[in-house]
KOLSE-337448 format. One line per 4 residues: number of its first residue (from 0); their letters; for each residue x, y, z of C-alpha. Coordinates in Angstrom, 3 decimals, always signed. Example, Ala and Ser with C-alpha at 12.3 -4.5 7.8 and 13.67 -1.06 7.14 Angstrom:
<doros>
0> AS> +12.300,-4.500,+7.800 ~ +13.670,-1.060,+7.140
</doros>
This chain:
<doros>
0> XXXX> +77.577,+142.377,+159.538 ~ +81.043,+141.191,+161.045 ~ +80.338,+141.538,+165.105 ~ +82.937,+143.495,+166.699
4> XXXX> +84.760,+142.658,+170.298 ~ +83.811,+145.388,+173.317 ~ +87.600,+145.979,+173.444 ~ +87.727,+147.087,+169.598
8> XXXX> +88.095,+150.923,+170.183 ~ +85.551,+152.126,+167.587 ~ +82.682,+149.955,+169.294 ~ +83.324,+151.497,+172.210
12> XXXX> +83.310,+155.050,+171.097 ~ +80.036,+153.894,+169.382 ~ +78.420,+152.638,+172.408 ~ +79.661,+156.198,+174.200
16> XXXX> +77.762,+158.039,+171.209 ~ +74.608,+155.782,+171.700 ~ +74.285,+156.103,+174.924 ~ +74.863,+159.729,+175.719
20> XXXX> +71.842,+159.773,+172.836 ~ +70.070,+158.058,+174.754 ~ +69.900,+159.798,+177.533 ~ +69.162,+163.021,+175.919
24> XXXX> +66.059,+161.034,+174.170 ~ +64.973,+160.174,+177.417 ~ +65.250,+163.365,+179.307 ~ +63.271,+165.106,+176.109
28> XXXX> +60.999,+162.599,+176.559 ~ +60.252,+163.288,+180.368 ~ +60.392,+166.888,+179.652 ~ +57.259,+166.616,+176.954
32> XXXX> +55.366,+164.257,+179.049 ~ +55.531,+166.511,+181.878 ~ +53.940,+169.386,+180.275 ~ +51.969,+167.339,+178.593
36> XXXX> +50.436,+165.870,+182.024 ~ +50.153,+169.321,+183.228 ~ +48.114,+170.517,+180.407 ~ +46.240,+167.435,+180.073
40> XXXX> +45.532,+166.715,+183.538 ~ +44.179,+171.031,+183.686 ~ +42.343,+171.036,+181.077 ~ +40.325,+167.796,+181.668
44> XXXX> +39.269,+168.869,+184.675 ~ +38.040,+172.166,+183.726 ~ +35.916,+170.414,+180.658 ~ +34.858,+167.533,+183.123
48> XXXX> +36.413,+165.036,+180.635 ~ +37.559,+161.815,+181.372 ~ +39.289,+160.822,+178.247 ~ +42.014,+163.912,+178.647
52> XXXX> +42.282,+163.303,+182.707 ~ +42.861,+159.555,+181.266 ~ +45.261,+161.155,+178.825 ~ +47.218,+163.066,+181.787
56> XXXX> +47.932,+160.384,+183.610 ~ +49.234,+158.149,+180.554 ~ +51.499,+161.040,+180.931 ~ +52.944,+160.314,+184.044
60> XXXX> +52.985,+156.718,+183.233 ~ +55.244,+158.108,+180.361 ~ +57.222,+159.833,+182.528 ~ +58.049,+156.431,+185.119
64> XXXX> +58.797,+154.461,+182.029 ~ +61.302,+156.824,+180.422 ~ +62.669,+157.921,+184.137 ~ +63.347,+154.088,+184.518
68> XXXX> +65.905,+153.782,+181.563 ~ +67.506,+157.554,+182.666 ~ +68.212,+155.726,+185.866 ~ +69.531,+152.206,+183.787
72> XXXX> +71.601,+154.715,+182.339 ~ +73.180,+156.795,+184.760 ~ +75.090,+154.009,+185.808 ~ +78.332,+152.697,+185.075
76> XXXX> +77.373,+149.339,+183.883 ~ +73.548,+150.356,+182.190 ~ +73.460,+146.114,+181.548 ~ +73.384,+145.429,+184.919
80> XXXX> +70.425,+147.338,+185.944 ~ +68.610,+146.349,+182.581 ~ +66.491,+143.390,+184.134 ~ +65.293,+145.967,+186.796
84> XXXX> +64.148,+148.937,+183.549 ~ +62.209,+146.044,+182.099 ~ +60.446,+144.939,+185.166 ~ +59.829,+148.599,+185.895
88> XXXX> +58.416,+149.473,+181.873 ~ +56.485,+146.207,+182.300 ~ +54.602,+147.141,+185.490 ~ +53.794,+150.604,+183.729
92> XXXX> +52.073,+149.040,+180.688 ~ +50.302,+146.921,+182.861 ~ +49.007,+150.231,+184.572 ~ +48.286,+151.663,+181.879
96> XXXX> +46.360,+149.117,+180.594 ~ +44.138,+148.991,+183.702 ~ +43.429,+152.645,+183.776 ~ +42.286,+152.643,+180.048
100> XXXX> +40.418,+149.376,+180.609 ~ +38.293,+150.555,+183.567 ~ +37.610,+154.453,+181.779 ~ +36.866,+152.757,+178.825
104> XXXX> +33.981,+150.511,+180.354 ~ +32.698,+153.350,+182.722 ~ +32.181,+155.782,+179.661 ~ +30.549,+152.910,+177.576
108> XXXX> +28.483,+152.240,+180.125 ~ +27.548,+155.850,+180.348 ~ +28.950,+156.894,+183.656 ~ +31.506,+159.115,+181.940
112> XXXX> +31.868,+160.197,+178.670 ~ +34.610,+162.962,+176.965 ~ +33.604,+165.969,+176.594 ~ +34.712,+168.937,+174.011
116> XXXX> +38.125,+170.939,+174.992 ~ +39.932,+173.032,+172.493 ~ +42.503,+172.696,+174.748 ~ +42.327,+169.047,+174.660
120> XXXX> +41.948,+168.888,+170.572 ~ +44.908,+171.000,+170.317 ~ +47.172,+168.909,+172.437 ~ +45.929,+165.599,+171.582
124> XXXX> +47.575,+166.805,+168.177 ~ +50.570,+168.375,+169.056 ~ +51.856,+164.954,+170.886 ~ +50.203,+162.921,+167.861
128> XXXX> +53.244,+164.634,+166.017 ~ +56.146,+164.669,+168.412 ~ +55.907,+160.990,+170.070 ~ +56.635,+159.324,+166.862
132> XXXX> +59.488,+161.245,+166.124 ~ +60.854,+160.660,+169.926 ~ +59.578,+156.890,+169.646 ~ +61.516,+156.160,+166.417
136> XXXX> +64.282,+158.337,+167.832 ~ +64.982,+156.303,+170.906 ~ +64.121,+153.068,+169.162 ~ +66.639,+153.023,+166.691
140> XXXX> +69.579,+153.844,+168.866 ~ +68.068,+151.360,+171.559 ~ +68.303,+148.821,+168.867 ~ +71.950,+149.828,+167.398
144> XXXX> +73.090,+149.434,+171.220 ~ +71.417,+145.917,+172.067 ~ +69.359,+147.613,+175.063 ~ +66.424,+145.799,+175.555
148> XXXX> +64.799,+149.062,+177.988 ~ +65.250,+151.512,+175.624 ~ +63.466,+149.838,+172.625 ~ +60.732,+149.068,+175.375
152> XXXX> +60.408,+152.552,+176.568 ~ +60.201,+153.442,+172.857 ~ +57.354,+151.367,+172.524 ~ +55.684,+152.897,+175.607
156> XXXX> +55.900,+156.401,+173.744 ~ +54.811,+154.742,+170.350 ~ +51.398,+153.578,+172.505 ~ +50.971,+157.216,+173.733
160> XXXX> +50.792,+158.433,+169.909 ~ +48.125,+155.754,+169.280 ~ +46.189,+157.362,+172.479 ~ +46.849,+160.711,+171.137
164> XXXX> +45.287,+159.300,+168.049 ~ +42.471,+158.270,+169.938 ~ +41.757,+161.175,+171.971 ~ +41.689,+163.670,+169.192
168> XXXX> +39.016,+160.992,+167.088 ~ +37.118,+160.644,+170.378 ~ +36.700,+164.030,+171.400 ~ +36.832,+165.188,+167.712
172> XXXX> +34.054,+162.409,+167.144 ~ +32.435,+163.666,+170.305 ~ +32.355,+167.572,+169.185 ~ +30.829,+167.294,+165.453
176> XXXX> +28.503,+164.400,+165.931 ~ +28.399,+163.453,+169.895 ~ +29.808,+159.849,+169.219 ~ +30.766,+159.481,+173.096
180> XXXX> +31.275,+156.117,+172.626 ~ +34.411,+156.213,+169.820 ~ +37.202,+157.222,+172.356 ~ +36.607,+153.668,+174.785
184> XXXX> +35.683,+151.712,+172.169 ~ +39.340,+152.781,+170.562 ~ +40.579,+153.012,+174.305 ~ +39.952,+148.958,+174.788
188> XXXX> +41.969,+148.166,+171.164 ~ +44.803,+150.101,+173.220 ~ +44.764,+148.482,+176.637 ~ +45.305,+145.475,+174.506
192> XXXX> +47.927,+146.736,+172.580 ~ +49.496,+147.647,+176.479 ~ +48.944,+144.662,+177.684 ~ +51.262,+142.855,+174.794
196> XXXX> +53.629,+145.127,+174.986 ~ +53.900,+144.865,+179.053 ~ +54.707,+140.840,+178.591 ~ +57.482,+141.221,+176.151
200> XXXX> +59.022,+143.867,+178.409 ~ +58.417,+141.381,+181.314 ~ +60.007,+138.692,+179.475 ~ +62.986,+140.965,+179.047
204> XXXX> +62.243,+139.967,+174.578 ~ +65.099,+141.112,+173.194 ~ +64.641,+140.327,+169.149 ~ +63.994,+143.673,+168.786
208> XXXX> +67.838,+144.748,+168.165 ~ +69.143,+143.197,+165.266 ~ +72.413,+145.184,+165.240 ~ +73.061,+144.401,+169.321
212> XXXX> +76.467,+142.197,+167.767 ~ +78.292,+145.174,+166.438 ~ +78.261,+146.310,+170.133 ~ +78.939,+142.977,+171.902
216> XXXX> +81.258,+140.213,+172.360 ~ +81.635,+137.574,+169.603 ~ +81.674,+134.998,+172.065 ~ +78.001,+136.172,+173.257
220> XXXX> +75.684,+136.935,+170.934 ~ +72.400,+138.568,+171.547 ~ +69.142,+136.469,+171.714 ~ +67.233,+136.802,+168.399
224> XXXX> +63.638,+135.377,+167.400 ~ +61.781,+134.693,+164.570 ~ +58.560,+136.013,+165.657 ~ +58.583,+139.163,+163.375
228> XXXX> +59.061,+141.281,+166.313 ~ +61.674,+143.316,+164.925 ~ +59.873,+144.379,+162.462 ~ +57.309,+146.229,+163.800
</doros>
């Protein structure tokens, strides 16, 4: 693909489109993962569960990440305030991997364990369906622009279908055959996943948008890697 200079008009117009996208991809995003805090948050507490208060508050972690890029974006010059984003998306992962880490171990251990919620099944499924469409939403126009805070936030809603994933086998586990242990055994598999994902948004890793030259100047291309990143 021939890269195209910032001044050509239809780069520009593209970039407009992109971002405006963007921005509605993020405020959709904030919008589910309020309600879906609400609910989770609710309902956890009236079933005494751990895994959907756990759930809840990956929620709001959701909701910093993805408020993060609305605010990269609000400004003039999104680039400038990129660095910031990343530091920002970074430090939620890291939460988030904390907070799964230490549930996880207290409800192996036995000093809380997920309990049955209809509620909780219900939702756990609902977001198991939306987040991936929002994820690869958000992703692909993050990658098309060259913004390194958008394809990171994607990722952060990409791990929340995984826990989604997780709560429904844990408490779905949990209901039919009282497998208490499935949702933190799954739980620590995410923290990892977190944790990775955390240090490449720290690093500011930006090999995960290939197209990044049709929106930049031919005199500085974007930083690309061979690690396979940008394929996954």
């Amino acid at each position: 693909m021939t890269a195209i200079s910032l001044t050509t008009p239809s780069a520009a117009a593209r970039r407009a489109v992109l971002t405006r996208r963007i921005r509605l991809l993020v405020a959709a995003t904030i919008t589910y993962n309020v309600l879906e805090a609400v609910i989770a948050l609710w309902a956890g507490r009236a079933a005494s569960s751990t895994a959907l208060i756990g759930f809840g508050l990956d929620s709001v972690i959701e909701v910093s990440s993805a408020a993060a890029v609305a605010w990269q974006f609000s400004g003039r010059d999104p680039e400038a305030r990129e660095k910031v984003a990343l530091r920002l998306i970074a430090c939620s992962f890291f939460a988030l991997a904390a907070y799964v880490t230490v549930e996880s171990v207290r409800a192996l251990t036995g000093t809380a364990a997920a309990e049955h919620s209809t509620i909780g099944l219900v939702l756990a499924a609902a977001s198991l369906a939306v987040m991936p469409v929002l994820s690869y939403a958000q992703r692909r126009a993050g990658r098309e622009l060259g913004s390194r805070s958008a394809v990171a936030d994607s990722k952060q809603t990409l791990l929340c279908t995984y826990l989604s994933a997780v709560l429904l086998l844990g408490l779905g586990l949990n209901t039919l055959f009282g497998w208490s242990w499935a949702d933190p055994a799954a739980g620590l598999v995410i923290a990892a996943v977190a944790l990775r994902e955390g240090w490449q948004a720290w690093q500011g890793d930006n090999c995960c948008a290939p197209n990044a030259a049709v929106l930049q100047d031919t005199q500085n291309p974007p930083a690309t890697c061979d690690d396979g990143c940008c394929s996954s």
